[in-house]
N, C-alpha and C positions, 0 to 999 in steps of 0.2 A: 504494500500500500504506500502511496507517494504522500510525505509530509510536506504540509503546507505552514508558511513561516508568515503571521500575519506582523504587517507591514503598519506604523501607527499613521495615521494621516500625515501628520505635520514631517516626520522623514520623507514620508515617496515625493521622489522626484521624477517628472514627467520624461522620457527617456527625449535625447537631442533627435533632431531630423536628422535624417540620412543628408550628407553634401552632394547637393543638388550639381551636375556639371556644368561646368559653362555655355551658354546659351549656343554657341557656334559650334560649340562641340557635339550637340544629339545629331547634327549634320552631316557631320565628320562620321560620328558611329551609326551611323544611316548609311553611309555613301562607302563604309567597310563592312559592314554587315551584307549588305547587295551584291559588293564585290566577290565577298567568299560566298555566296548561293551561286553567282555566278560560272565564280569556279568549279565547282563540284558538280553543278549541271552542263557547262561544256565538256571536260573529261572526262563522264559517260558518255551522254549525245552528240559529242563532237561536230554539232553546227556549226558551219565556217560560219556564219553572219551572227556567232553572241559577243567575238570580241570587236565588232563595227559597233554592236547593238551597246557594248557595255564596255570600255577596255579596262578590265579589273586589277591586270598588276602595275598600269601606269597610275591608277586612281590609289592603290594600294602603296606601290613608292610614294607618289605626292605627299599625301595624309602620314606616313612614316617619318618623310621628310620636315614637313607642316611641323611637326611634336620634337622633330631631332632641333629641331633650330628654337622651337619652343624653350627648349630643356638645354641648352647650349649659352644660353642666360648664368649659368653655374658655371666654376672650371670645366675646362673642357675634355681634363685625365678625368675626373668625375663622371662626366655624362657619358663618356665613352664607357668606360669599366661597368656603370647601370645596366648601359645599353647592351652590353656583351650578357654581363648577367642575366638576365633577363632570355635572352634568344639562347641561348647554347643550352644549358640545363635539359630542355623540352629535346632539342636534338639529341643529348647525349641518351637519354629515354629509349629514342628512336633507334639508334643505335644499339645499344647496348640486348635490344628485341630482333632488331634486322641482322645485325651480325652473329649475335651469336645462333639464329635460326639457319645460316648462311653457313657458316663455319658447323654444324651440327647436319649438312647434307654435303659434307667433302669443298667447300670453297676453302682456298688455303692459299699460301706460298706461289705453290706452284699451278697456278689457277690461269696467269695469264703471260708465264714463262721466264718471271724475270722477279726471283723472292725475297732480293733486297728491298727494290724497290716497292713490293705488295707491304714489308712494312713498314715501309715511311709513307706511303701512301694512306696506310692505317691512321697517322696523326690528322688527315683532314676529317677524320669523323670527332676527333676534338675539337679543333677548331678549322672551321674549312672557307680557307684562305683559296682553294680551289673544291673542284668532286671530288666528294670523299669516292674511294672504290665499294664494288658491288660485282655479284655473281651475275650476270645477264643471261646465262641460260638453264637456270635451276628447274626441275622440275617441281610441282608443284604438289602440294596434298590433297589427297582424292578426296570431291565431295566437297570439300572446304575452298581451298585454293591455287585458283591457277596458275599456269606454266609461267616462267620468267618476272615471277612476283621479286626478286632481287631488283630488277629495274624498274619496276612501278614502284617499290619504296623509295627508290634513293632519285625516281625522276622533279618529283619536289624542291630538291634539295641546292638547285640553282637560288633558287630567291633567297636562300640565306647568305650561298655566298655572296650573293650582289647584295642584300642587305647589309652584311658583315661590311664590305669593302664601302659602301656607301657613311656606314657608321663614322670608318676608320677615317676617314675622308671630308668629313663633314665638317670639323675647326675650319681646313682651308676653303673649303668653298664659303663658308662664312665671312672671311676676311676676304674675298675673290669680291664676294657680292656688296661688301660695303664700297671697294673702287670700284669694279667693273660691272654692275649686275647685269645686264642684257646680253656682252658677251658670255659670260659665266654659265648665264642659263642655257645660251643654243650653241656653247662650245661640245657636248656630247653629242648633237643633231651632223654639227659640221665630222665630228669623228664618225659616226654612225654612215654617211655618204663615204668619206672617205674609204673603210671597212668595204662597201657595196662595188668601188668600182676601183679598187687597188687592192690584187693578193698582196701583202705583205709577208705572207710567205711565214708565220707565226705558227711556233706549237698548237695544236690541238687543244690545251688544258688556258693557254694565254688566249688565245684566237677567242674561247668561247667566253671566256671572261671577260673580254675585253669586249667581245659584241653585244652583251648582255649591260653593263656599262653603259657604252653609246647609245642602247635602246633605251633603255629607261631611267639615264642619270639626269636627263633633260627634267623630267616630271617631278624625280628627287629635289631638284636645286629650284624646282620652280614652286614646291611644297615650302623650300625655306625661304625663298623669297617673299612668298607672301605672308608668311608670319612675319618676316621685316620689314612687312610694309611698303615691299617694294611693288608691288600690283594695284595700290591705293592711289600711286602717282603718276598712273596711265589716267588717260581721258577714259571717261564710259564708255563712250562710244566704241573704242578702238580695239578693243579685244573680241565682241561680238560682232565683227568687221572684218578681224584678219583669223582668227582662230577658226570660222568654216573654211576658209579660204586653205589655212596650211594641213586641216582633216581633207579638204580635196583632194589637195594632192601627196598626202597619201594613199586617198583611196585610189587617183590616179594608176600609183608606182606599183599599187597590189596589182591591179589591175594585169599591167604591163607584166608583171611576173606570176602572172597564170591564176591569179585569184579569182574566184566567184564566190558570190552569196551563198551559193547551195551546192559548190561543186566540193573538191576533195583536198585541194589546196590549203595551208594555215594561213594566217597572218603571221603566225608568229616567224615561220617559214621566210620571210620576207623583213629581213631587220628595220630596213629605212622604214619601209612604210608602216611600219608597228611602230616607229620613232614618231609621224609624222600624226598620224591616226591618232594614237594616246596621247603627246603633245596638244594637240588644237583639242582635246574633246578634256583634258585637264584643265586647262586654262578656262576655257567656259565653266565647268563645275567649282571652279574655286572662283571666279569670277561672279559667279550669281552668289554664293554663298551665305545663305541666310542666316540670320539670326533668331533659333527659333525658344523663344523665352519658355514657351509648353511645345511638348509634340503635335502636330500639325493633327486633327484628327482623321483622317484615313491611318494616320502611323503607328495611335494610341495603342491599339490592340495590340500591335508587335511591340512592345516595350521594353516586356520581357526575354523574345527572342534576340530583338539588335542588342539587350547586353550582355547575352549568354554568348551570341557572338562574339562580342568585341573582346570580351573576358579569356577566351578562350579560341583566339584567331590564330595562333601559331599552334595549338595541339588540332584543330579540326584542319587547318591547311597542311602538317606532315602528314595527317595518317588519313585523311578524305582518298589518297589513291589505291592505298590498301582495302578501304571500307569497301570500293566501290569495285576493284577484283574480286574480293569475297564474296559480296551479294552477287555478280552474274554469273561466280562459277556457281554458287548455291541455286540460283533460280536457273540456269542453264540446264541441270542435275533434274528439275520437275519435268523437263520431258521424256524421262523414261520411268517415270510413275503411268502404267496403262491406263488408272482411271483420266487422268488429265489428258488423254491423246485427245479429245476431243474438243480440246481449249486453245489449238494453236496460236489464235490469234491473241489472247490474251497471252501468253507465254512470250507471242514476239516481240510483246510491246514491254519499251523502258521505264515506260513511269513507273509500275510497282518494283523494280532494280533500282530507281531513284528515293522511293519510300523506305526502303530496305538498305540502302547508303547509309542516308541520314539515321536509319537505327542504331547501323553500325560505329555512327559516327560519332549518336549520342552516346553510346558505350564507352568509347575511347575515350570522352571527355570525362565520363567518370572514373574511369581505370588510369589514366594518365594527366589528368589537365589542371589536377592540383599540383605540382610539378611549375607551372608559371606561377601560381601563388608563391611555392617554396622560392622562384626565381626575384620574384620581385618584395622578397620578406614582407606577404600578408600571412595572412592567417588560413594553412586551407579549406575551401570549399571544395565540396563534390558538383553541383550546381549551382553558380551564381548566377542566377537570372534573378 
């Protein structure tokens, strides 16, 4: 039986409000909470027309960038070492499940012929300054999960290192943008062409780093820009003027390089114009950028979701690839159930592999996404929404 301790009037004290975030920011966790639905519904569906429709990791650098330059107000070994804290923990997780399930079906040393360097290669899953390595051709476990699940865990794993390297980076473009802001901002645009129409003739592990960079450092430095206030000192006018105009021609350059709405092509396949695309369509979103003192109501009801999201954006973005191999091998597996032969059509169709993602998803968030609490020394939660 639970004892109950009564309380004399004149002690209880009315517990404080929760701290409300700033008006600009339910925006911001709107416009990242969309981004990660995004995400996890283009890599199952893989419609070429969701990153035209939404470009989620340039809106995702921005909004990263937007907060680095926020928090850059502090020394800047301080906000670095936050920042590290914070993102690496949730990876080493990842890791520490990926490898050793890798290492636990023969990946080793001698895996890709050269066992020095497989274990110095090992140190990017500490900190990945580049890809960390992964088995790409593992078989998979029956029923549960499918083949070459080594590369769908560790295919995520780009945006941290460009995260990382953006972090590391971030003091100097700070001091770049108090002289030079306009160059500073479309200095990774000018690199990103450059990359498009000059091999440089660059390792593999530099090449992709460095194009990943030029894609989306432009949307980074233009997130800290406009926390500096450097976006305040254009004309109104002139952003929803020239920003359709440099999305054109992106969409232009896809174009030209074999792109369509509905055919088989990525964007992402196409560096420039994934630079040019998320570039003009960032600038409009942080250019309108409201200030929303209450949530707007159509937004009320999701409340709870865009904070479950935001809370929990780096544990549902590493393992949302994993989620979403497991649910189609599992629902893949229902059609050699005889009673279901007669269900083709629904067995073909993705939405309930999409419902079944997201279960998976919300699992990982319980089993793993206290881990950014432990990262950012709160207190953990199984569920913060």
């Amino acid at each position: 039986m639970t004892a109950y301790v009564e309380v004399p009037e004149a002690a209880a004290t009315p517990p404080a409000p929760a701290p409300r975030p700033p008006a600009r920011d339910r925006y911001f966790d709107f416009l990242r909470g969309l981004a990660l639905f995004r995400v996890v519904l283009y890599h199952l569906m893989g419609w070429a027309w969701l990153p035209i429709a939404f470009p989620s990791m340039g809106v995702m650098f921005a909004l990263a960038g937007n907060l680095m330059a926020r928090s850059l107000k502090r020394p800047a070994v301080q906000v670095v070492r936050g920042r590290l804290r914070r993102l690496l923990p949730p990876m080493w997780l990842l890791g520490a499940v990926g490898v050793t399930g890798m290492l636990a079906q023969g990946w080793g040393p001698d895996s890709d012929g050269h066992p020095a360097w497989w274990w110095g290669h090992l140190l990017f899953w500490v900190v990945p300054l580049s890809d960390p390595p992964y088995a790409a051709d593992l078989p998979g476990i029956h029923h549960v999960l499918g083949d070459d699940w080594g590369a769908n865990l560790a295919e995520p794993l780009w945006y941290l290192r460009a995260y990382l390297w953006f972090v590391l980076l971030s003091p100097l473009f700070k001091a770049l943008l108090r002289r030079l802001p306009w160059p500073t901002v479309f200095a990774p645009v000018a690199l990103s062409a450059l990359l498009e129409f000059v091999d440089l003739g660059l390792p593999e592990r530099v090449d992709s780093a460095l194009t990943d960079f030029a894609t989306f450092g432009a949307c980074w430095i233009l997130g800290m820009a406009h926390q500096a206030g450097v976006l305040r000192k254009v004309p109104n006018y002139l952003v929803p003027s020239l920003a359709p105009i440099v999305m054109a021609v992106g969409f232009w350059w896809a174009v030209h390089g074999g792109y369509s709405l509905f055919g088989d092509t990525e964007l992402d396949s196409i560096p420039l114009a994934q630079t040019l695309w998320s570039l003009g369509a960032v600038f409009l979103l942080l250019h309108i950028s409201p200030s929303w003192a209450t949530w707007p109501a159509p937004l009320r009801r999701w409340d709870r979701l865009i904070t479950l999201l935001n809370s929990r954006a780096v544990t549902i973005y590493l393992w949302h690839n994993l989620c979403i191999l497991v649910a189609a091998t599992v629902w893949d597996d229902l059609w050699s159930i005889d009673a279901l032969a007669g269900a083709g059509e629904f067995l073909n169709s993705s939405w309930p592999v999409l419902l079944v993602t997201w279960a998976l998803i919300g699992l990982c968030v319980l089993c793993f996404g206290w881990v950014e609490d432990v990262a950012a020394k709160r207190r953990p939660r199984l569920w913060p929404a």
